[in-house]
N, CA and C atoms as an extended XYZ file, in Angstrom:
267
Properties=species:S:1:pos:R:3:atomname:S:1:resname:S:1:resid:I:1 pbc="F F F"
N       101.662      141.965       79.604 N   UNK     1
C       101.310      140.657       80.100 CA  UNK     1
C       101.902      140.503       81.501 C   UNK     1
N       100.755      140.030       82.092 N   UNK     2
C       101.732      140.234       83.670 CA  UNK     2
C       102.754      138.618       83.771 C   UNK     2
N       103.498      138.852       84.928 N   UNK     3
C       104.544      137.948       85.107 CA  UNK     3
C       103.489      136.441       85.366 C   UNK     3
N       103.998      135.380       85.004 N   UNK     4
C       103.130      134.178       85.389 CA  UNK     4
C       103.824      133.490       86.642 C   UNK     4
N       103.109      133.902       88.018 N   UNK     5
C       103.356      133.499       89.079 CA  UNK     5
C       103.477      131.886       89.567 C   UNK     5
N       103.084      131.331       88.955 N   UNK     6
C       103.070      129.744       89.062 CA  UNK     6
C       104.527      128.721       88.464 C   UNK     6
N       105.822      129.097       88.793 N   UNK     7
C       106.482      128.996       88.088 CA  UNK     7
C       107.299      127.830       89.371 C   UNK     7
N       107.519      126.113       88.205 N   UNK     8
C       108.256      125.236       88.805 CA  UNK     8
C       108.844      125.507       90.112 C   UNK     8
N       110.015      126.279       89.609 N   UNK     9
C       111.255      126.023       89.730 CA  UNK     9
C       111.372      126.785       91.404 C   UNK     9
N       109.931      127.824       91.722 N   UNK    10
C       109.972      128.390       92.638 CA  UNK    10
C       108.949      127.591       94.273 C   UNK    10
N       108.433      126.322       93.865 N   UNK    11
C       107.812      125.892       94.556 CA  UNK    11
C       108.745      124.241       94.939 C   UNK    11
N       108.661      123.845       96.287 N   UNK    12
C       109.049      122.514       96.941 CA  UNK    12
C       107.455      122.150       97.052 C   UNK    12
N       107.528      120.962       96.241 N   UNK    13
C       106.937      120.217       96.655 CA  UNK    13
C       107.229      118.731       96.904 C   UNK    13
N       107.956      118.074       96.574 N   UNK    14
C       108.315      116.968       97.021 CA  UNK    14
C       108.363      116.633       98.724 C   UNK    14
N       108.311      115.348       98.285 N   UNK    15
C       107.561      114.545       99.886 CA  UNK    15
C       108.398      113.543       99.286 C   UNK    15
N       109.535      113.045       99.935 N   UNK    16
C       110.053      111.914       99.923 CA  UNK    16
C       110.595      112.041       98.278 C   UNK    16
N       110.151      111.236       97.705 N   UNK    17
C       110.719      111.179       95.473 CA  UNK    17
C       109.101      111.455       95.112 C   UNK    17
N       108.299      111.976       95.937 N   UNK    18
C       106.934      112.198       95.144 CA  UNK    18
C       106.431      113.531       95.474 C   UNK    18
N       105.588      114.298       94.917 N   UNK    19
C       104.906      115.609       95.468 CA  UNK    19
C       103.820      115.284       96.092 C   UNK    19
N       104.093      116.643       96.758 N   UNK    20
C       102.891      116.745       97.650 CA  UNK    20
C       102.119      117.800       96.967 C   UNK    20
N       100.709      116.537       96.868 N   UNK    21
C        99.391      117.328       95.691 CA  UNK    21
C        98.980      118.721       96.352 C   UNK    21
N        98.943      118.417       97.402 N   UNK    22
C        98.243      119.524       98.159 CA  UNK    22
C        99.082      120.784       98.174 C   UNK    22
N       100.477      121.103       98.343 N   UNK    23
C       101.780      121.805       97.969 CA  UNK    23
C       101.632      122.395       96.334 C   UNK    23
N       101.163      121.208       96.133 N   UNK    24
C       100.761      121.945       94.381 CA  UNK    24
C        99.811      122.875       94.249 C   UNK    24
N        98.526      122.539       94.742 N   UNK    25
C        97.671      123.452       94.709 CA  UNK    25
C        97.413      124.290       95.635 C   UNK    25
N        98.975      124.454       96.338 N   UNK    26
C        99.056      125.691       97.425 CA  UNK    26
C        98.308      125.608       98.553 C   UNK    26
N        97.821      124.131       99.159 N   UNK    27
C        96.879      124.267      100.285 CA  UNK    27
C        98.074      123.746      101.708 C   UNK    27
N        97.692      124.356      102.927 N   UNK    28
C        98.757      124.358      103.795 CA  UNK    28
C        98.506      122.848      104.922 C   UNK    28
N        97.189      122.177      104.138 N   UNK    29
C        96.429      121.272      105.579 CA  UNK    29
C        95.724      120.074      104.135 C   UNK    29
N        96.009      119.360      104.647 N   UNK    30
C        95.397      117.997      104.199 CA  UNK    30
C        93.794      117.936      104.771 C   UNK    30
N        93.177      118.679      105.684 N   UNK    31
C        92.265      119.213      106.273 CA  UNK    31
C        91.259      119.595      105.108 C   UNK    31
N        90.977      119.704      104.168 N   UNK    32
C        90.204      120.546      103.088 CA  UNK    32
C        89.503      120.215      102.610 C   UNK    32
N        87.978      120.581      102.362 N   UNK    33
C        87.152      120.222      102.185 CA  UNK    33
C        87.443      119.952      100.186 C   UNK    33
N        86.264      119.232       99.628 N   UNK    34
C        86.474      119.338       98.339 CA  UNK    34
C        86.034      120.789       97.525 C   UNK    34
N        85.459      121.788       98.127 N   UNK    35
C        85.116      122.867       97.257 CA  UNK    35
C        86.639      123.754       97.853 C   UNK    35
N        86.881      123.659       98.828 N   UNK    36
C        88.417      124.276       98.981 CA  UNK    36
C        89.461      123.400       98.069 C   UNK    36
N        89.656      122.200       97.894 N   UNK    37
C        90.633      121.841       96.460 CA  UNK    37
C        89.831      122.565       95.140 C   UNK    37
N        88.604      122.399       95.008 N   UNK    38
C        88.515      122.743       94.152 CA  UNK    38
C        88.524      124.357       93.811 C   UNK    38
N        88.575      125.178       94.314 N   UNK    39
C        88.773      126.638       94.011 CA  UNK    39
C        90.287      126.637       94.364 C   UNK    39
N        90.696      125.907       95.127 N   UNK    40
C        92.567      126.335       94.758 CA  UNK    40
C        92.950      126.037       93.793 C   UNK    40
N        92.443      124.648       92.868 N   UNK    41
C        92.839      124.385       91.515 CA  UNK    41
C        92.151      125.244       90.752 C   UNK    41
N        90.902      126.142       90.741 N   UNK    42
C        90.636      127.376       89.391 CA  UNK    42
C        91.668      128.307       89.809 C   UNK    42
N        91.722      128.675       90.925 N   UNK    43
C        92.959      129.769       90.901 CA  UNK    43
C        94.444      129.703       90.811 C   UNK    43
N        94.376      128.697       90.538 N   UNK    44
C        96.130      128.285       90.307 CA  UNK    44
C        95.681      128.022       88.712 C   UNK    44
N        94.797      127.541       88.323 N   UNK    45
C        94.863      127.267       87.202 CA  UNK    45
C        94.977      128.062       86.071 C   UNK    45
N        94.397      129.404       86.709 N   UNK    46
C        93.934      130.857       85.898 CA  UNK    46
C        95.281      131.350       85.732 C   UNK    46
N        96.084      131.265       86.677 N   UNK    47
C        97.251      131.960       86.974 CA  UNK    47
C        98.550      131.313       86.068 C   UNK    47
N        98.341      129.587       86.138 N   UNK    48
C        99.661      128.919       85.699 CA  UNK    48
C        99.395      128.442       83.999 C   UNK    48
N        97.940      129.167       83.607 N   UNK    49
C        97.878      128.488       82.734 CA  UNK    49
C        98.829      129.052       81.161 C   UNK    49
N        98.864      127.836       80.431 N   UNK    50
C       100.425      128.399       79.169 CA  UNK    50
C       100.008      129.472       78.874 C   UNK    50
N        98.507      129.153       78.561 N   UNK    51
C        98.217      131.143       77.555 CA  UNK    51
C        98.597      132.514       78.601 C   UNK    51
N        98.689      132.172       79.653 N   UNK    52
C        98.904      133.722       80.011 CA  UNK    52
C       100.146      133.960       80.580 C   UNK    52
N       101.231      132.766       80.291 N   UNK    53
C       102.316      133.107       81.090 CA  UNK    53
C       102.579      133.781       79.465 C   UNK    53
N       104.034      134.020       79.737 N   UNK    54
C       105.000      134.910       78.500 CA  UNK    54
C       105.649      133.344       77.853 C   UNK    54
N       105.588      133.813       77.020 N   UNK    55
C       105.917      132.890       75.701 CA  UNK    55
C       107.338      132.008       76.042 C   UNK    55
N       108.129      132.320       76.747 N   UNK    56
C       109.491      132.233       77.406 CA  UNK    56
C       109.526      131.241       78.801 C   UNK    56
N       108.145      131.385       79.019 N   UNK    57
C       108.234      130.528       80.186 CA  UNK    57
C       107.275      129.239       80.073 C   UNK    57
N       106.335      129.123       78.539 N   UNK    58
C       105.610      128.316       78.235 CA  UNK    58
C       105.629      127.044       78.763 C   UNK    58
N       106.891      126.717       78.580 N   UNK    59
C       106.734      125.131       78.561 CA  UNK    59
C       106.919      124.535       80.087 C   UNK    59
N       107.488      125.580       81.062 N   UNK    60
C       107.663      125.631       82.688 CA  UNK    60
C       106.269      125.964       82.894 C   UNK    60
N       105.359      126.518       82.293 N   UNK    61
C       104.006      127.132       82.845 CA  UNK    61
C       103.304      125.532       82.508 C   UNK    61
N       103.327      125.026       81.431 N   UNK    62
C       102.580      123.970       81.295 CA  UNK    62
C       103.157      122.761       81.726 C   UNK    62
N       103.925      122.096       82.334 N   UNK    63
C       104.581      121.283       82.952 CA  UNK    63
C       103.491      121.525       84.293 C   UNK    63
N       103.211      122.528       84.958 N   UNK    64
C       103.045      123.288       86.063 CA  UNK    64
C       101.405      122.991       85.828 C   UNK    64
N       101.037      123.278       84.248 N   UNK    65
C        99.358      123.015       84.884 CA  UNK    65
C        99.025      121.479       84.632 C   UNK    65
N        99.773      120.795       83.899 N   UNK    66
C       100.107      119.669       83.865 CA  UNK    66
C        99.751      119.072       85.714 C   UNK    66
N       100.547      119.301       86.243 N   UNK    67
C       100.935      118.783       87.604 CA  UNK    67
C        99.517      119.593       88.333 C   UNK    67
N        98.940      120.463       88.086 N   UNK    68
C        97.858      120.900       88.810 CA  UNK    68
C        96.429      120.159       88.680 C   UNK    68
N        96.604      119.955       87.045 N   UNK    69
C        95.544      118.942       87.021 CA  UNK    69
C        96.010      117.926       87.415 C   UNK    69
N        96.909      116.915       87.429 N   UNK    70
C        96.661      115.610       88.444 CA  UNK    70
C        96.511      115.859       89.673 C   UNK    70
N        97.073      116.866       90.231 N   UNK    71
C        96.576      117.276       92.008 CA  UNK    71
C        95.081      117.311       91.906 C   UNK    71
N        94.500      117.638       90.863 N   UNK    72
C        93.375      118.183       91.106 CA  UNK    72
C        92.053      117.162       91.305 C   UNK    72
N        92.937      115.934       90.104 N   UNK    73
C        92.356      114.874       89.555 CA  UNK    73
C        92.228      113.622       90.471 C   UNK    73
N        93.542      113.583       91.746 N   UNK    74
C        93.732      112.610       92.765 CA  UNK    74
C        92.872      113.424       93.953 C   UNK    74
N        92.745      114.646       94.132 N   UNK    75
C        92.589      114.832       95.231 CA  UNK    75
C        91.029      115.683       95.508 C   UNK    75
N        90.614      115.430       94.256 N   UNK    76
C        88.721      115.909       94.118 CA  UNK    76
C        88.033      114.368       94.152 C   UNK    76
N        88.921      113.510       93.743 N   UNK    77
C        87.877      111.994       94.103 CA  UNK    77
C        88.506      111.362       95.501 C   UNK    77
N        87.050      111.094       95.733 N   UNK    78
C        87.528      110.472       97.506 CA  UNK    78
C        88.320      109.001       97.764 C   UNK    78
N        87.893      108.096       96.681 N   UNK    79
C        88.892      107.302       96.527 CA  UNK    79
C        90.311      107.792       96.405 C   UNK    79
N        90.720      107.952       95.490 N   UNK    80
C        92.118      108.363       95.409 CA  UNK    80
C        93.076      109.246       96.370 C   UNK    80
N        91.946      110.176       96.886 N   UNK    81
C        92.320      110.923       97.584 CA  UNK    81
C        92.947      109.860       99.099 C   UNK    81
N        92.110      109.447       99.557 N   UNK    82
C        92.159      108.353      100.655 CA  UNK    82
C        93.636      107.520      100.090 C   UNK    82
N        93.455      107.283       99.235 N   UNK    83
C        94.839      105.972       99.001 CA  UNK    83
C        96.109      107.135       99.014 C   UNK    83
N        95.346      107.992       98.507 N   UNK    84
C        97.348      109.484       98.356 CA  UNK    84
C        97.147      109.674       99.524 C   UNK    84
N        96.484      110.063      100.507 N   UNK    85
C        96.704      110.047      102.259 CA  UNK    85
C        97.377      109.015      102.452 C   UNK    85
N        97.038      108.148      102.495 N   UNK    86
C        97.505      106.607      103.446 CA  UNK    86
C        98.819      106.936      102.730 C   UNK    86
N        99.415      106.655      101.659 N   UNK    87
C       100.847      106.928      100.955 CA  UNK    87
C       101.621      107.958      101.001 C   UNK    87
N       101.001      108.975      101.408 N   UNK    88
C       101.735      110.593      102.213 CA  UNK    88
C       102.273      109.616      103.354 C   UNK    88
N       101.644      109.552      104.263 N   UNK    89
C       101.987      108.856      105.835 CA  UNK    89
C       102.680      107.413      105.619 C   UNK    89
């Protein structure tokens, strides 16, 4: 089983006491179209998801896709997305 690369404890994302969605789903620019969030969230998702990390890191892997789907969930609708901009800045 390979190592599950998506692991908490190895990523900053916080912005102030909140994360930065975009940090979650590994994108470097608030710049991004919606089919670029959306293929950074299948490939983070493939990667962080519980079934393929090791049994040992389960509950850090799902915390992790946990947090990928709400990145994914604020920042694929244009409403929300717009209000988490204005509240980044």
């Amino acid at each position: 089983m390979s190592k599950c690369p998506c692991m908490a404890s190895s990523y900053n994302f916080s912005v102030g006491d909140k994360k930065n969605l975009y940090k979650v789903l590994s994108l470097d620019s608030e710049n991004v179209c919606v089919d670029e969030i959306k293929k950074a969230y299948r490939s983070m998702a493939l990667q962080c998801h519980p079934d393929v990390c090791p049994p040992s890191r389960r509950e850090e892997s799902t915390r992790m896709f946990v947090e990928l789907q709400r990145a994914y969930e604020t920042l694929s609708d244009p409403v929300l997305r717009r209000r988490y901009d204005h509240e980044l800045h």
